[in-house]
N, C-alpha and C positions, 0 to 999 in steps of 0.2 A: 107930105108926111102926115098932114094932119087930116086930109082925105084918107090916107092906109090906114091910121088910128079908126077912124068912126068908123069905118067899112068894117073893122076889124071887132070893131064891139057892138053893130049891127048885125053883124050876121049870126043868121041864126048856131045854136050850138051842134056841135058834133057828136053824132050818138055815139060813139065808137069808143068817146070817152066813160061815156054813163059804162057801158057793157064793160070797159077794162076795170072800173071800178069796182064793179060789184064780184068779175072773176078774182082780182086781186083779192076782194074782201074775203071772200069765199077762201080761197089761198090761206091767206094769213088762218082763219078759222084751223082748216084742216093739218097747218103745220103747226099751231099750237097742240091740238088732240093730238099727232104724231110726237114733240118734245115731251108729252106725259109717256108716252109708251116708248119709243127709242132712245138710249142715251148718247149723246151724239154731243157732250160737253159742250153744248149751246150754241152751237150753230145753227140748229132748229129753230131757236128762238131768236135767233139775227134774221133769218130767213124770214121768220115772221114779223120780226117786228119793221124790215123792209116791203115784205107785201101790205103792210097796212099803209107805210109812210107812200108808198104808189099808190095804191087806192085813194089816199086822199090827195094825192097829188093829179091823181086822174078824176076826181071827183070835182074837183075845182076847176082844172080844166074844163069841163063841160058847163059846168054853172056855180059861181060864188055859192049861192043857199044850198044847194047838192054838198057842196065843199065844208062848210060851218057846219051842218045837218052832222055829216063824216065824223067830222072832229067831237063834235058835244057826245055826238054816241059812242065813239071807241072809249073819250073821256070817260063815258059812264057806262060802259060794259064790261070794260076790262078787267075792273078790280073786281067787279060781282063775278066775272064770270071764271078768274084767277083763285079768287079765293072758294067759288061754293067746288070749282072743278078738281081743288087741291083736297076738301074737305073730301069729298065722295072718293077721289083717288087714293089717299092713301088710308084707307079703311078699307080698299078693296083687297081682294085673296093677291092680286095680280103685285100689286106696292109692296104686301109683305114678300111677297117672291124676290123681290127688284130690290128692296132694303135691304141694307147690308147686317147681318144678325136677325133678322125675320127667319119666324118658324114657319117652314115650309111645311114639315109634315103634320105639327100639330101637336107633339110631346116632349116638348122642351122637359129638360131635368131642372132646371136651373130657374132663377127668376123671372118669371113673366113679365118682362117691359119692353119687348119688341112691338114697333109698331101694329103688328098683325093678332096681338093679345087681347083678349077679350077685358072688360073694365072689371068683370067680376072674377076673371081669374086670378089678378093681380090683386083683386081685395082678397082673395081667398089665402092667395100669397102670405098677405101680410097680416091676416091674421092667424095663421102658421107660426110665424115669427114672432108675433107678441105672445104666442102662449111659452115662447122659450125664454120671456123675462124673469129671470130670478134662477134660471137654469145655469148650472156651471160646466163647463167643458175649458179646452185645451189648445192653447194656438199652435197650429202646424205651420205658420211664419211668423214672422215677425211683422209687428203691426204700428207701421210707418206710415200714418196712423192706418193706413188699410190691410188686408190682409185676408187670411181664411183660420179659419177655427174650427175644432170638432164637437160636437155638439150629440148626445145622443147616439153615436156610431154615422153622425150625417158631417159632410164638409160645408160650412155656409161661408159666405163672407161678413166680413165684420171688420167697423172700424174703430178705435182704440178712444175709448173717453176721449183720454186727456195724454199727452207725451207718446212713449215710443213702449211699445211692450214685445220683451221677448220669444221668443218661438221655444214652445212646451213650456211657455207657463200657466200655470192655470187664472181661468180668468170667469167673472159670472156677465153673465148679461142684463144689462138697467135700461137699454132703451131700444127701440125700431123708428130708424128717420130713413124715409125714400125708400124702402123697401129691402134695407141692411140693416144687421144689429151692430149695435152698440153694446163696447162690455169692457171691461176695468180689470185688473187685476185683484184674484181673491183675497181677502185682509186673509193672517197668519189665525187669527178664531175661527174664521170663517168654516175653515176645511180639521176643527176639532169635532 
């Protein structure tokens, strides 16, 4: 037995391990970039995360430092390459397609904070909104505490200061958080 042992850690390694290593790794690679583009409710990503757990299992096989080498680098590639591939991803044309409320064509009516919006259209947004502080219009619901108001001949949403405010009352607007107004019911002088 102890002759099979040595023989068994004399001999030289099997290259056949190193080559499944690197195809598995390869593997793992290529079904990652596929779970960015198909959605396949993470099977993609089982799929990959077993080609990697084989690559290092074939990477060890063939030589312990091949093996360790495997592991320190997936350790430190992954999360770089997880997060800059999410970053680049979903700012692309293709994520706002894929996102659920992303503007496809590019003329949203509505608030600009789909992933696929530009940072300045949404500042543009909101300062829209803050020029309608001190502006009074008329809730077309009732605002629990959310809801929509008419504003100028426009529908916006808007959420209720403080409590519950009913639907066609008039109401003025005091503030913009998160890119929704804020607005109170008119005092009885207000609207003399």
């Amino acid at each position: 037995m102890t002759l099979e042992l040595a023989q068994a850690v004399a001999a030289p390694p099997n290259e056949s391990y190193l080559l499944w290593g690197f195809i598995l790794a390869g593997g793992a690679m290529g079904i990652l970039l596929l779970e960015f583009l198909i959605p396949s409710g993470g099977l993609l990503g089982l799929l990959c995360g077993l080609s990697g757990i084989g690559s290092i299992v074939a990477f060890f096989m063939y030589d312990t430092r091949f093996g360790v080498a495997a592991v320190i680098g997936y350790a430190i590639l992954t999360p770089i390459v997880l997060v800059f591939g999410f970053k680049l991803w979903i700012n692309s044309p293709l994520a706002s397609r894929m996102v659920l409320g992303g503007d496809v064509e590019g003329n949203s009516d509505g608030p600009p904070d789909t992933p696929g919006t530009s940072g300045h259209a949404r500042s543009r947004w909101h300062e829209e909104l803050r020029q309608l502080i001190g502006v009074q219009g008329v809730t077309i619901t009732a605002l629990r505490p959310v809801g929509v108001v008419k504003i100028n001949g426009r529908r916006v949403d808007a959420m209720a200061e403080s409590g519950i405010v009913d639907a066609n009352t008039p109401v003025v607007v005091t503030d913009v958080y998160d890119n929704q107004i804020k607005v109170k019911p008119c005092s009885p002088q207000a609207s003399l």
